[in-house]
Backbone atoms as SQL, in Angstrom:
CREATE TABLE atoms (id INTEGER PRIMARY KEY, chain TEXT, resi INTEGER, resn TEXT, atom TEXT, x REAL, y REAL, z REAL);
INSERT INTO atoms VALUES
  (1, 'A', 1, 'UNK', 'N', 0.824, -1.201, 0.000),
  (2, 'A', 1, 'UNK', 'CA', 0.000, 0.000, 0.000),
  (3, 'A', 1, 'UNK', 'C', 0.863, 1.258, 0.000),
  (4, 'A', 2, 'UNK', 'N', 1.796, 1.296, 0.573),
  (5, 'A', 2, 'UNK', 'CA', 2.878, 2.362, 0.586),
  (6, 'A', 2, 'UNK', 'C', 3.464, 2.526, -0.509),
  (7, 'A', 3, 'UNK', 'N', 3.214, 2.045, -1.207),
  (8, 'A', 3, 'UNK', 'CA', 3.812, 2.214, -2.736),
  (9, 'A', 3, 'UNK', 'C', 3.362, 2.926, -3.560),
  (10, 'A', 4, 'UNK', 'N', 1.824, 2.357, -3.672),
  (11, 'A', 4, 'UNK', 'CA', 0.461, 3.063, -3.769),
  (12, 'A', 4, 'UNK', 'C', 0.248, 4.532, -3.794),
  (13, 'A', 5, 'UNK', 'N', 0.506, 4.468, -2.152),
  (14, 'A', 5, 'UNK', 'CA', -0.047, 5.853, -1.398),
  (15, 'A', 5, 'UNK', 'C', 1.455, 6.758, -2.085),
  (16, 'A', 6, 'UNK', 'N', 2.319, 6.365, -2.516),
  (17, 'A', 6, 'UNK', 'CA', 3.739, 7.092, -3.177),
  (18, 'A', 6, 'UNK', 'C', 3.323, 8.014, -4.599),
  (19, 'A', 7, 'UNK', 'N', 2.860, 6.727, -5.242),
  (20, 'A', 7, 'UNK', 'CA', 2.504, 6.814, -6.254),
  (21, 'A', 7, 'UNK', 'C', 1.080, 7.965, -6.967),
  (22, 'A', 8, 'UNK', 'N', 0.232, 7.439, -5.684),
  (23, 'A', 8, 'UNK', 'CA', -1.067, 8.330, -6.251),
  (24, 'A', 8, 'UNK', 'C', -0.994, 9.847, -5.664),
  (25, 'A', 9, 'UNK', 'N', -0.046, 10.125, -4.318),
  (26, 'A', 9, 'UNK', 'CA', 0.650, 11.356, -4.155),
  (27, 'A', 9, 'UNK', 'C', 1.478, 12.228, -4.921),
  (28, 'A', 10, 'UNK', 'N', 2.082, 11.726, -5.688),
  (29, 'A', 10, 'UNK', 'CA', 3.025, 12.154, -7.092),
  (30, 'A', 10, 'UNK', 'C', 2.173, 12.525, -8.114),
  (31, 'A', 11, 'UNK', 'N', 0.859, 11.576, -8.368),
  (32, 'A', 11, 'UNK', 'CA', -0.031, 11.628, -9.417),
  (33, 'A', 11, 'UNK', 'C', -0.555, 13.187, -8.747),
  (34, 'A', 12, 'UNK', 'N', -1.090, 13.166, -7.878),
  (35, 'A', 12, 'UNK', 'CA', -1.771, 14.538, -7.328),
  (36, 'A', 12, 'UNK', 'C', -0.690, 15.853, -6.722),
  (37, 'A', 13, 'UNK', 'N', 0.370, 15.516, -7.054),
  (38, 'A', 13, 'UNK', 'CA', 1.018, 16.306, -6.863),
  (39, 'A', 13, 'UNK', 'C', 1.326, 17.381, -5.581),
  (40, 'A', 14, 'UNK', 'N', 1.222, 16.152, -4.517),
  (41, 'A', 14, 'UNK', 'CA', 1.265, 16.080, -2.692),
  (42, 'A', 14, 'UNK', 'C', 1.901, 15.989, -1.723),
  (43, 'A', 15, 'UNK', 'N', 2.360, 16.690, -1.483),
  (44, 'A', 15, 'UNK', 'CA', 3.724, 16.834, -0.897),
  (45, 'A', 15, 'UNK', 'C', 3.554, 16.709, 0.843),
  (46, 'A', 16, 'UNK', 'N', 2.546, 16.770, 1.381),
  (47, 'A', 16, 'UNK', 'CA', 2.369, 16.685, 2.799),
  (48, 'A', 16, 'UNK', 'C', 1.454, 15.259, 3.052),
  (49, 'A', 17, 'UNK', 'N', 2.051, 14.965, 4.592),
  (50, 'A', 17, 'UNK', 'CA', 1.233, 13.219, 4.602),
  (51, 'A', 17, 'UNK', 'C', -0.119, 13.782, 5.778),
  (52, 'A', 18, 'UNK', 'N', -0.768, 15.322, 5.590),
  (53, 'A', 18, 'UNK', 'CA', -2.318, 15.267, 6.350),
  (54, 'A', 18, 'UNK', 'C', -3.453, 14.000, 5.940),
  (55, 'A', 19, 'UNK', 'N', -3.390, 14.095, 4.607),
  (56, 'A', 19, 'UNK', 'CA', -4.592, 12.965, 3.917),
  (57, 'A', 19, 'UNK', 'C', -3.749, 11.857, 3.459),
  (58, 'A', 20, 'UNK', 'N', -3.147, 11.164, 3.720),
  (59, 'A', 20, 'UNK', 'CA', -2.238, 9.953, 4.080),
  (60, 'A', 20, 'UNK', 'C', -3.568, 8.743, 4.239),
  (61, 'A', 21, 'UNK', 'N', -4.231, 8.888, 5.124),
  (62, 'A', 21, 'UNK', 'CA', -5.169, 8.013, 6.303),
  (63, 'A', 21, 'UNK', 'C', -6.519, 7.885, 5.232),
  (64, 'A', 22, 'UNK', 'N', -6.582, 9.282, 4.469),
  (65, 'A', 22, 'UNK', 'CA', -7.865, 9.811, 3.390),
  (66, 'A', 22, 'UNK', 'C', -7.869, 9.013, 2.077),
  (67, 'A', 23, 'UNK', 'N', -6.568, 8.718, 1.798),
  (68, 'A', 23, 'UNK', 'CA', -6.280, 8.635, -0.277),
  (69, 'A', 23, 'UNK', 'C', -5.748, 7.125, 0.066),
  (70, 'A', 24, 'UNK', 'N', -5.603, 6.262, 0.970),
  (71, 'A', 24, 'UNK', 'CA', -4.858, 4.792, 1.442),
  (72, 'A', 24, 'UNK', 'C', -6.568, 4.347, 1.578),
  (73, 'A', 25, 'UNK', 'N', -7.705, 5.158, 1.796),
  (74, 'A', 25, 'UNK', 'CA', -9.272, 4.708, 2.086),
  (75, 'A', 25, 'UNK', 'C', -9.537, 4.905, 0.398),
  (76, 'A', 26, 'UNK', 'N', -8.906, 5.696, -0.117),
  (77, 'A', 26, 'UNK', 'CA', -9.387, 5.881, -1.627),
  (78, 'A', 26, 'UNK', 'C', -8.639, 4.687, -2.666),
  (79, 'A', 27, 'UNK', 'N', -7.644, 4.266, -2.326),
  (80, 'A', 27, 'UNK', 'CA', -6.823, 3.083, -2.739),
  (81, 'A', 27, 'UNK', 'C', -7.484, 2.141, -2.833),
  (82, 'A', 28, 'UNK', 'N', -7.739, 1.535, -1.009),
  (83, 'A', 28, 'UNK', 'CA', -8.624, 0.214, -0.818),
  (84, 'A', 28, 'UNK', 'C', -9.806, 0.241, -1.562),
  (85, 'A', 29, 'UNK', 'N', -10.521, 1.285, -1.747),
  (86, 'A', 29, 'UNK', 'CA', -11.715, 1.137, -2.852),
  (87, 'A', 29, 'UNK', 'C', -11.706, 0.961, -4.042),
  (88, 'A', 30, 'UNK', 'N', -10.545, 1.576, -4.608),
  (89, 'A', 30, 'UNK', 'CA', -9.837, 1.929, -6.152),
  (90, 'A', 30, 'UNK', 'C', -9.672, 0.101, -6.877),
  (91, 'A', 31, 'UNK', 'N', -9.029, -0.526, -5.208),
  (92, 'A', 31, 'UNK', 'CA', -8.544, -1.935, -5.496),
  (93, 'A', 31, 'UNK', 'C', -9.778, -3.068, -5.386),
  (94, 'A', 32, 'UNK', 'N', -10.894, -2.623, -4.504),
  (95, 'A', 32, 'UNK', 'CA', -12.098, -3.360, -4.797),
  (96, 'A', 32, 'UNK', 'C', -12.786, -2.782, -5.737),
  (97, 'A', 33, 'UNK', 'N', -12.233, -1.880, -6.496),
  (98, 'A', 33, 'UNK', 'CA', -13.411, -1.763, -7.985),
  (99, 'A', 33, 'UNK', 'C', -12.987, -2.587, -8.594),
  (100, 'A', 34, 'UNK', 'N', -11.154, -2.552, -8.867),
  (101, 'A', 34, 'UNK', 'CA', -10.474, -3.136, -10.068),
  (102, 'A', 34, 'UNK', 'C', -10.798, -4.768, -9.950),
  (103, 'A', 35, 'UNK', 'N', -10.395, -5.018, -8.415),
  (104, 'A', 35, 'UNK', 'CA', -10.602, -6.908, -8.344),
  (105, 'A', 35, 'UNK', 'C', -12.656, -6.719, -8.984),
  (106, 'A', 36, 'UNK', 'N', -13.331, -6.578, -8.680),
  (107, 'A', 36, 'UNK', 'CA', -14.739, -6.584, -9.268),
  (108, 'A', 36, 'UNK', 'C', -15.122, -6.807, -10.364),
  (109, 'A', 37, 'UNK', 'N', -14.495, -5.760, -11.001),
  (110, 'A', 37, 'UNK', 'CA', -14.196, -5.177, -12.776),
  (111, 'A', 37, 'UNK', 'C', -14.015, -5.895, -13.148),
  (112, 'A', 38, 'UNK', 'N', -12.490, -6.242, -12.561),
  (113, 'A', 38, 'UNK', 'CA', -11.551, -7.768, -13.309),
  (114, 'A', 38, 'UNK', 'C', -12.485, -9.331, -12.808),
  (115, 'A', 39, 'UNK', 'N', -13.563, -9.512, -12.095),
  (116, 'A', 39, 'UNK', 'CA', -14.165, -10.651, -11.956),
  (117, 'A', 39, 'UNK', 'C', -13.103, -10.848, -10.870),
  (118, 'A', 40, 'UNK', 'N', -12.162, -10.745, -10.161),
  (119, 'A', 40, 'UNK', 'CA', -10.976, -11.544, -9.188),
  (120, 'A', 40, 'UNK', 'C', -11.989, -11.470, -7.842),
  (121, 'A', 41, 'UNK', 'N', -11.408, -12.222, -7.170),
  (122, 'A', 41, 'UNK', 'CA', -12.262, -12.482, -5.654),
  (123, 'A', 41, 'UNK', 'C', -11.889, -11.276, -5.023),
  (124, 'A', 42, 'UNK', 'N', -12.153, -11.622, -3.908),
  (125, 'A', 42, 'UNK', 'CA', -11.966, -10.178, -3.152),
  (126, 'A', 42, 'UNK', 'C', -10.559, -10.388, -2.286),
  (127, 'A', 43, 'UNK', 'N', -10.072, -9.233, -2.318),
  (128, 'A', 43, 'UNK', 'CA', -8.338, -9.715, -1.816),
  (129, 'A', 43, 'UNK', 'C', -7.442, -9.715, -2.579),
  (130, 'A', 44, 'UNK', 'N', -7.217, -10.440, -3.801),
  (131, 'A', 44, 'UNK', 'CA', -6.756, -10.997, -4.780),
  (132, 'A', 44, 'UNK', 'C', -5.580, -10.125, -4.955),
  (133, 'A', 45, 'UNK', 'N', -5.803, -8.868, -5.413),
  (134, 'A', 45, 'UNK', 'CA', -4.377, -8.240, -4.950),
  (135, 'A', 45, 'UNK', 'C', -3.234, -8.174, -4.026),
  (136, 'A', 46, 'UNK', 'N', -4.323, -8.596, -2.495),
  (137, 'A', 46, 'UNK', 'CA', -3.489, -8.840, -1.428),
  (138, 'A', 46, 'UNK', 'C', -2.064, -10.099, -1.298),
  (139, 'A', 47, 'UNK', 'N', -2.772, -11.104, -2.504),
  (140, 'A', 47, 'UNK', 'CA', -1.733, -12.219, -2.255),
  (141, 'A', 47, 'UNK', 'C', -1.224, -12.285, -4.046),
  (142, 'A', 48, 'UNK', 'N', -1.418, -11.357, -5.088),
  (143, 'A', 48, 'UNK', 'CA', -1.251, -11.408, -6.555),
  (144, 'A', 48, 'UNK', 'C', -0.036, -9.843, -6.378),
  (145, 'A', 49, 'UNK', 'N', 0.415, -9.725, -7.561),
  (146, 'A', 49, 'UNK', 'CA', 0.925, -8.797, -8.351),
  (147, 'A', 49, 'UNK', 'C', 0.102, -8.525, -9.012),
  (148, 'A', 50, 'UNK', 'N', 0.197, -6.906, -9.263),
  (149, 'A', 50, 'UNK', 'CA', -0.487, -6.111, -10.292),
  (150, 'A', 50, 'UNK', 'C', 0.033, -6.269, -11.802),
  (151, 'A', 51, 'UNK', 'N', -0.529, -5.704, -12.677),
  (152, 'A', 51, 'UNK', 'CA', 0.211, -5.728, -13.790),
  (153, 'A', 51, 'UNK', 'C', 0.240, -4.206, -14.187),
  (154, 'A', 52, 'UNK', 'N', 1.178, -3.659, -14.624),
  (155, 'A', 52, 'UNK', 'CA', 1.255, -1.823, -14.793),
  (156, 'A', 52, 'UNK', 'C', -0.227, -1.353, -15.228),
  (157, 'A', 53, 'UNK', 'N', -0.663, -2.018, -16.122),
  (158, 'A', 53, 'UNK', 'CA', -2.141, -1.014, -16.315),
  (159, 'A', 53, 'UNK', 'C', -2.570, -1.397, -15.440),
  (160, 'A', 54, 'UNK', 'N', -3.155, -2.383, -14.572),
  (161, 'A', 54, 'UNK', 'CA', -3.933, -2.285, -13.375),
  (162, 'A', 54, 'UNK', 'C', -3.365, -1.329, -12.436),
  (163, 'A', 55, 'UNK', 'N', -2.120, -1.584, -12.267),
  (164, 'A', 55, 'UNK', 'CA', -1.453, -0.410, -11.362),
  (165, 'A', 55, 'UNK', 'C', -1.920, 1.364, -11.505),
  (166, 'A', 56, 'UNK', 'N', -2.309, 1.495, -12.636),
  (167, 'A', 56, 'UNK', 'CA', -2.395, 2.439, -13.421),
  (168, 'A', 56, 'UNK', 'C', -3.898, 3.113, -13.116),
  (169, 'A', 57, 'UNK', 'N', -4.583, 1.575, -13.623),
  (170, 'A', 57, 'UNK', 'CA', -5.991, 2.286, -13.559),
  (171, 'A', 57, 'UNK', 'C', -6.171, 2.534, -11.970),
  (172, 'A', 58, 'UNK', 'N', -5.761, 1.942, -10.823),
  (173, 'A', 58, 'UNK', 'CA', -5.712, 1.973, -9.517),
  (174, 'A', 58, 'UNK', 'C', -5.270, 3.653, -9.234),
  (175, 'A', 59, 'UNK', 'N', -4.177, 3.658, -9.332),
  (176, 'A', 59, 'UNK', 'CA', -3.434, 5.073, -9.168),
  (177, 'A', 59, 'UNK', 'C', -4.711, 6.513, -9.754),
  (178, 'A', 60, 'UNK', 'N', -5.170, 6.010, -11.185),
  (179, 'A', 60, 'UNK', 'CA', -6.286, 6.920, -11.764),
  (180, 'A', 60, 'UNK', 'C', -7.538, 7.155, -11.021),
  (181, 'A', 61, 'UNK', 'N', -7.514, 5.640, -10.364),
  (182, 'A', 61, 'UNK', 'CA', -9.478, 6.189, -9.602),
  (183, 'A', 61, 'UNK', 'C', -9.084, 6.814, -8.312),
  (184, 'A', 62, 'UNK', 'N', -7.758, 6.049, -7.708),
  (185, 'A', 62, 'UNK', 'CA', -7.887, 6.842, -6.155),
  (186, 'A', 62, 'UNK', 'C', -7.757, 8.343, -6.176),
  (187, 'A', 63, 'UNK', 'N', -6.729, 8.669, -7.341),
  (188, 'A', 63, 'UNK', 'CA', -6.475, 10.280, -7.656),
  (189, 'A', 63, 'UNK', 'C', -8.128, 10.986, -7.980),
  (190, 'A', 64, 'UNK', 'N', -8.398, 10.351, -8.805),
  (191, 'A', 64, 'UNK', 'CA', -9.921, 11.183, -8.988),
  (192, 'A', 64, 'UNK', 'C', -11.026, 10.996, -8.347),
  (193, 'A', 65, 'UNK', 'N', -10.835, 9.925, -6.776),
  (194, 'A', 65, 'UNK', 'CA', -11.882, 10.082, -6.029),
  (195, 'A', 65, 'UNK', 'C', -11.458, 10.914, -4.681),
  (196, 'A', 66, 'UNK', 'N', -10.195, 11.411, -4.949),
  (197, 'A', 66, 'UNK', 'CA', -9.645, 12.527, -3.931),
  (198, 'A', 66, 'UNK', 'C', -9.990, 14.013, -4.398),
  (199, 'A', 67, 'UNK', 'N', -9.541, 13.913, -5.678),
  (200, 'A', 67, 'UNK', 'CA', -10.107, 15.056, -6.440),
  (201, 'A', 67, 'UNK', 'C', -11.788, 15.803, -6.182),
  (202, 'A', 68, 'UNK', 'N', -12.276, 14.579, -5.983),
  (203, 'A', 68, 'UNK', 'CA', -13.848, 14.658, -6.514),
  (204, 'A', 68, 'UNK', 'C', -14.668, 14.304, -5.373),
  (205, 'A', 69, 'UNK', 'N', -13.871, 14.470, -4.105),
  (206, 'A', 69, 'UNK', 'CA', -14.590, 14.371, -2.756),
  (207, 'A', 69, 'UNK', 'C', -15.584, 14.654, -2.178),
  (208, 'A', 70, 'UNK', 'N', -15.468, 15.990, -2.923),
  (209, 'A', 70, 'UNK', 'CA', -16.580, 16.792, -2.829),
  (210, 'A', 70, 'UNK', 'C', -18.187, 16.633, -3.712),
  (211, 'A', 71, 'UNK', 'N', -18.069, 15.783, -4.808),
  (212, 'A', 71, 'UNK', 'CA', -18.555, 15.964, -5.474),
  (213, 'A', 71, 'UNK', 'C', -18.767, 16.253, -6.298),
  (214, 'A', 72, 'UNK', 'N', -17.715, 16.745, -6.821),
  (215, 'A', 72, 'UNK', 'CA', -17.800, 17.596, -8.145),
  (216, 'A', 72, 'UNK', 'C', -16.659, 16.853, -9.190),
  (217, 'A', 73, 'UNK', 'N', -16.082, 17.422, -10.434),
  (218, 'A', 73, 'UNK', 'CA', -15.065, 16.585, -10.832),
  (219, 'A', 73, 'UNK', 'C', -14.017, 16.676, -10.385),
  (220, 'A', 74, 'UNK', 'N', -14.113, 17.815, -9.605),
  (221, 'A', 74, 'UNK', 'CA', -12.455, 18.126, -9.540),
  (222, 'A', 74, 'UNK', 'C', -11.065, 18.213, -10.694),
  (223, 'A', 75, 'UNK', 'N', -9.961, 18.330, -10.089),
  (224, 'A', 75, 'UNK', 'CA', -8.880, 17.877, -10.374),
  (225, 'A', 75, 'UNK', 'C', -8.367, 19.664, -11.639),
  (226, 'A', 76, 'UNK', 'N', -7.694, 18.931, -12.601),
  (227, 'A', 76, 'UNK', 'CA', -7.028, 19.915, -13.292),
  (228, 'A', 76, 'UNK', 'C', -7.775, 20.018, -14.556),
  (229, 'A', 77, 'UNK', 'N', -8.844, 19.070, -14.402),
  (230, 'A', 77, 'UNK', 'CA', -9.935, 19.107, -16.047),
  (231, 'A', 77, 'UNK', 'C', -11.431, 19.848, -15.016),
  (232, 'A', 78, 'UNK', 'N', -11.120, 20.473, -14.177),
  (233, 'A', 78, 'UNK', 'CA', -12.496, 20.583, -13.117),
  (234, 'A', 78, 'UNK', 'C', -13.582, 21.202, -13.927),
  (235, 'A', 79, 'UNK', 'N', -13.326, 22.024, -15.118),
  (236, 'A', 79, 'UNK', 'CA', -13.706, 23.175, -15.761),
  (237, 'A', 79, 'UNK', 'C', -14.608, 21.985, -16.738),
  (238, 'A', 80, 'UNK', 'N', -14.356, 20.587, -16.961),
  (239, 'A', 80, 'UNK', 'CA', -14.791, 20.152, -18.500),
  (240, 'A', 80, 'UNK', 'C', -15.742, 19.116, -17.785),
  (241, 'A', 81, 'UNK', 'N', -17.098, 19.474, -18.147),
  (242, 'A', 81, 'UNK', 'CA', -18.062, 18.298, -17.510),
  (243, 'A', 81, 'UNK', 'C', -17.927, 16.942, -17.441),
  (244, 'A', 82, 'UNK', 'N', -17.363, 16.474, -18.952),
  (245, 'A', 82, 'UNK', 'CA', -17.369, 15.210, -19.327),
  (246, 'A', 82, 'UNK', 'C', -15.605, 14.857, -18.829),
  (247, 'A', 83, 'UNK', 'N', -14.802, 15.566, -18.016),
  (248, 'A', 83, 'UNK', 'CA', -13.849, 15.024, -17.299),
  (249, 'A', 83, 'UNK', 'C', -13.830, 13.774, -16.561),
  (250, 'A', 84, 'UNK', 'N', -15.150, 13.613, -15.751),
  (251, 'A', 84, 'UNK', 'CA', -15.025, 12.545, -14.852),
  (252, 'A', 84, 'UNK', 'C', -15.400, 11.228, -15.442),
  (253, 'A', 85, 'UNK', 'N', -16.392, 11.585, -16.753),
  (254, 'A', 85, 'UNK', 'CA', -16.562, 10.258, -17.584),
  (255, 'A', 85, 'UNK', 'C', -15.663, 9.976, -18.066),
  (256, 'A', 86, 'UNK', 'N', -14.195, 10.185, -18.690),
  (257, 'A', 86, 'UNK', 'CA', -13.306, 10.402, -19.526),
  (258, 'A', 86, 'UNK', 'C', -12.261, 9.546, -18.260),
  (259, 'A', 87, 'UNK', 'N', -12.374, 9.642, -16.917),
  (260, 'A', 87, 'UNK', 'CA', -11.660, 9.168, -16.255),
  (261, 'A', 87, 'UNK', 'C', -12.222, 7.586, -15.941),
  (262, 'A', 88, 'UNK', 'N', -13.064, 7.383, -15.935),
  (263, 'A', 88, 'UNK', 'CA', -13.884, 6.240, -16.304),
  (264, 'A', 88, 'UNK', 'C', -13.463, 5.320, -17.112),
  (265, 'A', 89, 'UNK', 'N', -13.888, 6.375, -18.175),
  (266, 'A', 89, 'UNK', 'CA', -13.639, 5.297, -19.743),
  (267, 'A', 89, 'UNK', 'C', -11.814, 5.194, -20.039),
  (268, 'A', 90, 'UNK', 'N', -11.401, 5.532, -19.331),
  (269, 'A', 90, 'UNK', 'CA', -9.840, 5.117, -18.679),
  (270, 'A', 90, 'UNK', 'C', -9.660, 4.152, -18.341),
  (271, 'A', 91, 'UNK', 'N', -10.251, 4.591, -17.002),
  (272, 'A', 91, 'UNK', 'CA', -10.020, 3.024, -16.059),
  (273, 'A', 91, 'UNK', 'C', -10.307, 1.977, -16.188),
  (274, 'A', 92, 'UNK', 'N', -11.271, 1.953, -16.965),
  (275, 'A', 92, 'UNK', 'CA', -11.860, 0.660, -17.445),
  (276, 'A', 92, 'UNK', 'C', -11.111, 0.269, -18.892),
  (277, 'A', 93, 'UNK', 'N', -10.840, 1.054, -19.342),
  (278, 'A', 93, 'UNK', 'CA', -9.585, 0.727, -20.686),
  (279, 'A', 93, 'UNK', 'C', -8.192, -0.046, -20.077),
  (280, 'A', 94, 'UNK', 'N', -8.103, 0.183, -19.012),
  (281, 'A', 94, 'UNK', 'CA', -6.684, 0.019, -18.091),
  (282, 'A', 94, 'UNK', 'C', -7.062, -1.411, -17.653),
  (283, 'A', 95, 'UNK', 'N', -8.266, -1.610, -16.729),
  (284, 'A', 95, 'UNK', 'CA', -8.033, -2.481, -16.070),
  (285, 'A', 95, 'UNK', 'C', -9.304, -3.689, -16.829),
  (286, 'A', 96, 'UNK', 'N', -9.636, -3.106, -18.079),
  (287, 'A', 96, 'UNK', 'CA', -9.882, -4.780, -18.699),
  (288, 'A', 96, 'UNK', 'C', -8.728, -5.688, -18.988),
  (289, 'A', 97, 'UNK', 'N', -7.833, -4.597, -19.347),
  (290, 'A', 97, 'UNK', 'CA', -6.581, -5.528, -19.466),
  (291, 'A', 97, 'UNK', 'C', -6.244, -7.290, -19.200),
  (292, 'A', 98, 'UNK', 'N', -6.639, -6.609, -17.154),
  (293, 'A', 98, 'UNK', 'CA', -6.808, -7.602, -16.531),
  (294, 'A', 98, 'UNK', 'C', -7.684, -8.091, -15.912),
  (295, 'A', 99, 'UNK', 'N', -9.025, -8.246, -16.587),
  (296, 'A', 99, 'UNK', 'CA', -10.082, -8.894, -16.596),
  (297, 'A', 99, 'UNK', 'C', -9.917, -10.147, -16.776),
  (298, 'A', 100, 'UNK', 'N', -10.562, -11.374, -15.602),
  (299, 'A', 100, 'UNK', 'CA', -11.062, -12.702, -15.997),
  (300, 'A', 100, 'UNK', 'C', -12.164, -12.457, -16.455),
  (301, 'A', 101, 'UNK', 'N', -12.214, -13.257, -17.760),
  (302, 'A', 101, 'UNK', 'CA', -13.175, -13.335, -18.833),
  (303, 'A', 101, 'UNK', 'C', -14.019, -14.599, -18.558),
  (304, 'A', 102, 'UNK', 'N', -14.935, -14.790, -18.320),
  (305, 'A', 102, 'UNK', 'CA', -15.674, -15.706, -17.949),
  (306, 'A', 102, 'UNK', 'C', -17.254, -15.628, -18.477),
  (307, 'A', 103, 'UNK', 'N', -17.900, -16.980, -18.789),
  (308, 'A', 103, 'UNK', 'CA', -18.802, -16.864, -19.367),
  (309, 'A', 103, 'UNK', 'C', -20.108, -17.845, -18.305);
């Protein structure tokens, strides 16, 4: 998780550890969308390796559900409505990647 919390701090461009405790709660969710998305059980990250786009799309949702705390889109596209769909249709570009495909 500390890797994580490195990573999606750099993405947001964060230099103080106040919301440390805040964006590590935005992670753990980021990582039960992706295991969901991807069909994986729950955990699955806990005892797997990521693969960079999952890493990726992870790093993308926790950043834009810090951004968007409030409600709104936030972030550095805050101004463009269709920003937060656009972060979406990201993440889900990222982390079909590593989708179990199952029928």
């Amino acid at each position: 998780m500390s890797t994580l919390l490195e990573k999606v701090k750099a993405n947001l461009i964060l230099n103080h550890e106040e919301d440390n405790t805040l964006i590590e709660g935005y992670i753990a969710a980021a990582i039960s969308y992706a295991e969901s998305f991807q069909q994986l059980t729950d955990g699955y990250y806990n005892e797997h390796s990521m693969s960079p786009a999952t890493e990726q799309g992870i790093i993308m949702l926790a950043t834009h559900f810090y951004e968007s705390r409030d409600g709104s889109t936030g972030g550095f596209f805050g101004d463009n409505v269709r920003a937060a769909e656009q972060v979406w249709n990201t993440v889900h570009l990222l982390l079909r990647m590593g989708k179990e495909w199952k029928v």
